[in-house]
DRENTORKOL-3810 file (N, C-alpha, C; in nm, 4 decimals):
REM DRENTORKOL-3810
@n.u->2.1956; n.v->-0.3888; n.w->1.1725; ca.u->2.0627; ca.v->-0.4442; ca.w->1.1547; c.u->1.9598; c.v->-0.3406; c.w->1.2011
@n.u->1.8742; n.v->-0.3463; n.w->1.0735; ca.u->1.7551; ca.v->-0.1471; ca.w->1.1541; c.u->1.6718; c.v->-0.2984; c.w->1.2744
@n.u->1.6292; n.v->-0.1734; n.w->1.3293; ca.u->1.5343; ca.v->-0.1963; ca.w->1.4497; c.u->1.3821; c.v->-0.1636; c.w->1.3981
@n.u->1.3004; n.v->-0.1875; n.w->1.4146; ca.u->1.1236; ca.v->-0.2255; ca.w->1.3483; c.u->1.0736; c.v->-0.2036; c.w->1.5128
@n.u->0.9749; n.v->-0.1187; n.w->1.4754; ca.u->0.8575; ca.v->-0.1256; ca.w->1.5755; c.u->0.7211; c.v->-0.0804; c.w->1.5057
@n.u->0.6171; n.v->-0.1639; n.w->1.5320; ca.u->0.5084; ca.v->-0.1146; ca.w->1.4999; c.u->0.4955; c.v->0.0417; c.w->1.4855
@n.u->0.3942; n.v->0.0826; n.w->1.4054; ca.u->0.3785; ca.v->0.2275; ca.w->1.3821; c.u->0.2047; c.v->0.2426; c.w->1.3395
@n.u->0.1549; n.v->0.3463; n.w->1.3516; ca.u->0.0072; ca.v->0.3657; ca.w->1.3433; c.u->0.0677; c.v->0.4619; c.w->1.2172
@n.u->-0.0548; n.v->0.4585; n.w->1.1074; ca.u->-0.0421; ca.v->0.4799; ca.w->0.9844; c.u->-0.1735; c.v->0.5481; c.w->0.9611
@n.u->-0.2482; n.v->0.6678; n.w->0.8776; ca.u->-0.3564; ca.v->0.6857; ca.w->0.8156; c.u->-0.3533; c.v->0.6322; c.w->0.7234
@n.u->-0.4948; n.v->0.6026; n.w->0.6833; ca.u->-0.5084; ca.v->0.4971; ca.w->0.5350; c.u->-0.5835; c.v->0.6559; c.w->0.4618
@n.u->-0.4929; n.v->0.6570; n.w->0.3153; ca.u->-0.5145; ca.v->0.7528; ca.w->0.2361; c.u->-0.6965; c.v->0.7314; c.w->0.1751
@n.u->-0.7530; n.v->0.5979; n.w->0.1469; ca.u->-0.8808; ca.v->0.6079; ca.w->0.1486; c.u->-1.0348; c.v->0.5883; c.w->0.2075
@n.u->-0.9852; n.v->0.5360; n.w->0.3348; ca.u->-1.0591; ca.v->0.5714; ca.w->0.4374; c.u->-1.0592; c.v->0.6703; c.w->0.6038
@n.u->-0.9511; n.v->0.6972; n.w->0.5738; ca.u->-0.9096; ca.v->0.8238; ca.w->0.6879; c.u->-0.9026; c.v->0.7208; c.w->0.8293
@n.u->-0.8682; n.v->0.5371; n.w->0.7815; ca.u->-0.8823; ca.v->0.4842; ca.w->0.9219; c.u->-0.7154; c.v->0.4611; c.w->0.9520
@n.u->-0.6848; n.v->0.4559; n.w->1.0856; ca.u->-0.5556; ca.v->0.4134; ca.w->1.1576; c.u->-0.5253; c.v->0.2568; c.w->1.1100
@n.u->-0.3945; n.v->0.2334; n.w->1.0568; ca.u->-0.3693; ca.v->0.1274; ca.w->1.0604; c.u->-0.2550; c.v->0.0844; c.w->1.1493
@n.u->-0.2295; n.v->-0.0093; n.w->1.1911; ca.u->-0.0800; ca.v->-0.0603; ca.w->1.1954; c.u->0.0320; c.v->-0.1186; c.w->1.1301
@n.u->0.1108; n.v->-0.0860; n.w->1.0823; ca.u->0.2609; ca.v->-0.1051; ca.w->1.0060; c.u->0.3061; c.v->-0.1649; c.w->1.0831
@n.u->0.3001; n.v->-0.3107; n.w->1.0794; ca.u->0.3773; ca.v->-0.3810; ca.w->1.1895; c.u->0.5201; c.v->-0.3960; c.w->1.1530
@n.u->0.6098; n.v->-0.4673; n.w->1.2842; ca.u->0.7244; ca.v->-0.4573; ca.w->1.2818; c.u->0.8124; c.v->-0.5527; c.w->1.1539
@n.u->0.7021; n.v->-0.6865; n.w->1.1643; ca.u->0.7149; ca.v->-0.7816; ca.w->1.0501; c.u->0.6997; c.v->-0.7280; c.w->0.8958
@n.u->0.6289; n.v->-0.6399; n.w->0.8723; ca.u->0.5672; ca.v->-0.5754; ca.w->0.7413; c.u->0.6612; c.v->-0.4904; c.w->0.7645
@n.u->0.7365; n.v->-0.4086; n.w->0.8203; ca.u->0.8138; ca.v->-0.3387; ca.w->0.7600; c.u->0.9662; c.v->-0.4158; c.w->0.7068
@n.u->0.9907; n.v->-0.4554; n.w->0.7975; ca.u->1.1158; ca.v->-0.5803; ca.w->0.7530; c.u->1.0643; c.v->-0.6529; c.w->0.6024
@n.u->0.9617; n.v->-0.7081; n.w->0.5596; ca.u->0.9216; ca.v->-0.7476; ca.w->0.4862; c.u->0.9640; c.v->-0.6511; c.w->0.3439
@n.u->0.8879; n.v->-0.5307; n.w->0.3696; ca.u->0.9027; ca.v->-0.3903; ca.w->0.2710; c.u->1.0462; c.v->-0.4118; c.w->0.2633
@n.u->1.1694; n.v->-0.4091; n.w->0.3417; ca.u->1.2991; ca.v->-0.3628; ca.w->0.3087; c.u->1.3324; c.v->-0.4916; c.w->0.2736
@n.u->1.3206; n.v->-0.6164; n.w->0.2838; ca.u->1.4083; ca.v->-0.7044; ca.w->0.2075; c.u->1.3384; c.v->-0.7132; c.w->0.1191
@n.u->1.2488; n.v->-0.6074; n.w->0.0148; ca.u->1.1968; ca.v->-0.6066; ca.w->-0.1450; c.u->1.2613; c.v->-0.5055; c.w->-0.1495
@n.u->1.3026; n.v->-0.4519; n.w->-0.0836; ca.u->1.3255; ca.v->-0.2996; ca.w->-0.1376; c.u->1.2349; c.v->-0.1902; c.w->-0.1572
@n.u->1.1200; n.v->-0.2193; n.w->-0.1214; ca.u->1.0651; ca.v->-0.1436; ca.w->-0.1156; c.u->1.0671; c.v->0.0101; c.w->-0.0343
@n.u->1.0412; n.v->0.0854; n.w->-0.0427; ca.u->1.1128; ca.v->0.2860; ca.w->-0.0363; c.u->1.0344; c.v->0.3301; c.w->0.0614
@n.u->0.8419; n.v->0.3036; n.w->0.0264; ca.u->0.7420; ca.v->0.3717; ca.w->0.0718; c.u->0.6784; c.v->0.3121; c.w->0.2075
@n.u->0.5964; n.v->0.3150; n.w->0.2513; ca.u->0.5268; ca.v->0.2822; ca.w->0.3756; c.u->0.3965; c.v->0.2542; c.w->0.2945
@n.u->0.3271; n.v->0.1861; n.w->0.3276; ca.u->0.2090; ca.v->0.1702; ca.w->0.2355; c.u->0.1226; c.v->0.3047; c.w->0.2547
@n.u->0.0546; n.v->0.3132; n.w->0.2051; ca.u->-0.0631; ca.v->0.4235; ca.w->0.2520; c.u->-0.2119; c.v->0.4018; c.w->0.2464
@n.u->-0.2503; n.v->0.2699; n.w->0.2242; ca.u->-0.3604; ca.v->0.1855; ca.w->0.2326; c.u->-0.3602; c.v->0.0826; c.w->0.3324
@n.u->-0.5094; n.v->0.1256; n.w->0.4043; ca.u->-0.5233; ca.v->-0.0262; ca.w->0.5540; c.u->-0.5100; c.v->-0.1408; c.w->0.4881
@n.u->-0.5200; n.v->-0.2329; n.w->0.4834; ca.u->-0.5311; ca.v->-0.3630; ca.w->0.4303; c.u->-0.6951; c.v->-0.3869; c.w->0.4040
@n.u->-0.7441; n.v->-0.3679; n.w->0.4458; ca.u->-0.9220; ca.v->-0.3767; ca.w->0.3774; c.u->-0.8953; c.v->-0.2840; c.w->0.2378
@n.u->-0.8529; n.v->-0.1927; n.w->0.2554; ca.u->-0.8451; ca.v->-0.0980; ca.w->0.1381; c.u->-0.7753; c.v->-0.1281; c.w->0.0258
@n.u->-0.7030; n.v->-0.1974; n.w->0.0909; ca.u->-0.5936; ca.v->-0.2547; ca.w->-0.0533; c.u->-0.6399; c.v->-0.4246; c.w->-0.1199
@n.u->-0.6853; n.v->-0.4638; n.w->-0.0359; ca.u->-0.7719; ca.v->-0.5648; ca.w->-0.1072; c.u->-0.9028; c.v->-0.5498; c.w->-0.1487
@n.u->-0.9231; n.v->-0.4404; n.w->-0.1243; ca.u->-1.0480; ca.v->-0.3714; ca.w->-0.2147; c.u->-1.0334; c.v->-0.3287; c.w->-0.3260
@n.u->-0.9127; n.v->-0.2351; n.w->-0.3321; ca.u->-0.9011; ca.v->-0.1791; ca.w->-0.4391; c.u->-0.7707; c.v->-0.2673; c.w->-0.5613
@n.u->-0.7205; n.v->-0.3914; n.w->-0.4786; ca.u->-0.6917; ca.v->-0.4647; ca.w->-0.6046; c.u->-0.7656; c.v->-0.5668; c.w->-0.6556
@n.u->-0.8871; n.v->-0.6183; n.w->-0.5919; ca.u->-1.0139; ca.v->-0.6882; ca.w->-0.6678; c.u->-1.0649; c.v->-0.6205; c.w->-0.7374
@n.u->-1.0821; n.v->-0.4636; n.w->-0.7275; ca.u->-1.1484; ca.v->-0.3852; ca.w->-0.8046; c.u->-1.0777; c.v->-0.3289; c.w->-0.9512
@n.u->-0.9576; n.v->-0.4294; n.w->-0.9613; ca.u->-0.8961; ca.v->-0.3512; ca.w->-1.0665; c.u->-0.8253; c.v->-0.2144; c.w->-1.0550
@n.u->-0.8026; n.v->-0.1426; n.w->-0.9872; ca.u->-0.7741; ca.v->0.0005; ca.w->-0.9171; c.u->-0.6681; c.v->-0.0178; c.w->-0.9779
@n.u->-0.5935; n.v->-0.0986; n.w->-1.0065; ca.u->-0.4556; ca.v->-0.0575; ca.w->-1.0697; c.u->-0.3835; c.v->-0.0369; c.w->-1.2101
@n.u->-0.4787; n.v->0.0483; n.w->-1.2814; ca.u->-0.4752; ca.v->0.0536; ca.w->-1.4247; c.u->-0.3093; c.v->0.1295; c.w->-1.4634
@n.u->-0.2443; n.v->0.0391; n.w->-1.5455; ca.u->-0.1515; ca.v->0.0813; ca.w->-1.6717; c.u->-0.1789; c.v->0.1869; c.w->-1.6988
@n.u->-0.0720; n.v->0.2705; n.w->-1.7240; ca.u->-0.0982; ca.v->0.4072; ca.w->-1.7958; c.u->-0.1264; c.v->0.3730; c.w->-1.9308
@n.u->-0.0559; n.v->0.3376; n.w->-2.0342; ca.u->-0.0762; ca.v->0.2377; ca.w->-2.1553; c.u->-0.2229; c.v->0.2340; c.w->-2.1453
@n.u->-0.2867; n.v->0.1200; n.w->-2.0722; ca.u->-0.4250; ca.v->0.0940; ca.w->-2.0524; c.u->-0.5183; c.v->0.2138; c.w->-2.0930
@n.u->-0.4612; n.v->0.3441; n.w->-2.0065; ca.u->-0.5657; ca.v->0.4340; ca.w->-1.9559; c.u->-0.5579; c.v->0.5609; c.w->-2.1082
@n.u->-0.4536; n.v->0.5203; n.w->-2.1709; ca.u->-0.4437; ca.v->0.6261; ca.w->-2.2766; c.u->-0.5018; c.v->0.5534; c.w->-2.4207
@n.u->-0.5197; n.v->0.4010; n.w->-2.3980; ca.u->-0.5929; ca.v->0.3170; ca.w->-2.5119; c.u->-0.7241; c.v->0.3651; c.w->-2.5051
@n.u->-0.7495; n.v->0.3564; n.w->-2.3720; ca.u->-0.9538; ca.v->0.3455; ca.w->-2.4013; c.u->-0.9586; c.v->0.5157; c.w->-2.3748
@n.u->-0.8904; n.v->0.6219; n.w->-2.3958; ca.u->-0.8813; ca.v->0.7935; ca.w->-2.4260; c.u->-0.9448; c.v->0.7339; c.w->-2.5793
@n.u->-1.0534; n.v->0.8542; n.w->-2.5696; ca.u->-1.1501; ca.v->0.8218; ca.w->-2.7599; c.u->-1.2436; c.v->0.9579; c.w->-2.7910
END
């Protein structure tokens, strides 16, 4: 069974410290998930209200 401890993280779009808690990482591995996030949580609910997460598909339709 891995062991989890909190961890301090830079957020790739505001240069602020986050915490990766011990719960959120356990969380990440029973999805399977690989990465560590790299967005604070303000940032990532910013940037998925904002749509930030465009389809490549998407992004090569509206190319004109």
């Amino acid at each position: 069974m891995p062991f989890y401890k909190d961890m301090p993280l830079v957020c790739r779009s505001c240069g602020e410290t986050f915490i990766f808690t011990a719960g959120e990482q356990e969380f990440y591995a029973d999805k399977g998930f690989l990465n560590e996030p790299t967005r604070c949580p303000k940032c990532r609910v910013r940037r998925d209200s904002s749509g930030g997460r465009g389809r490549r598909e998407d992004r090569k339709e509206n190319r004109s």
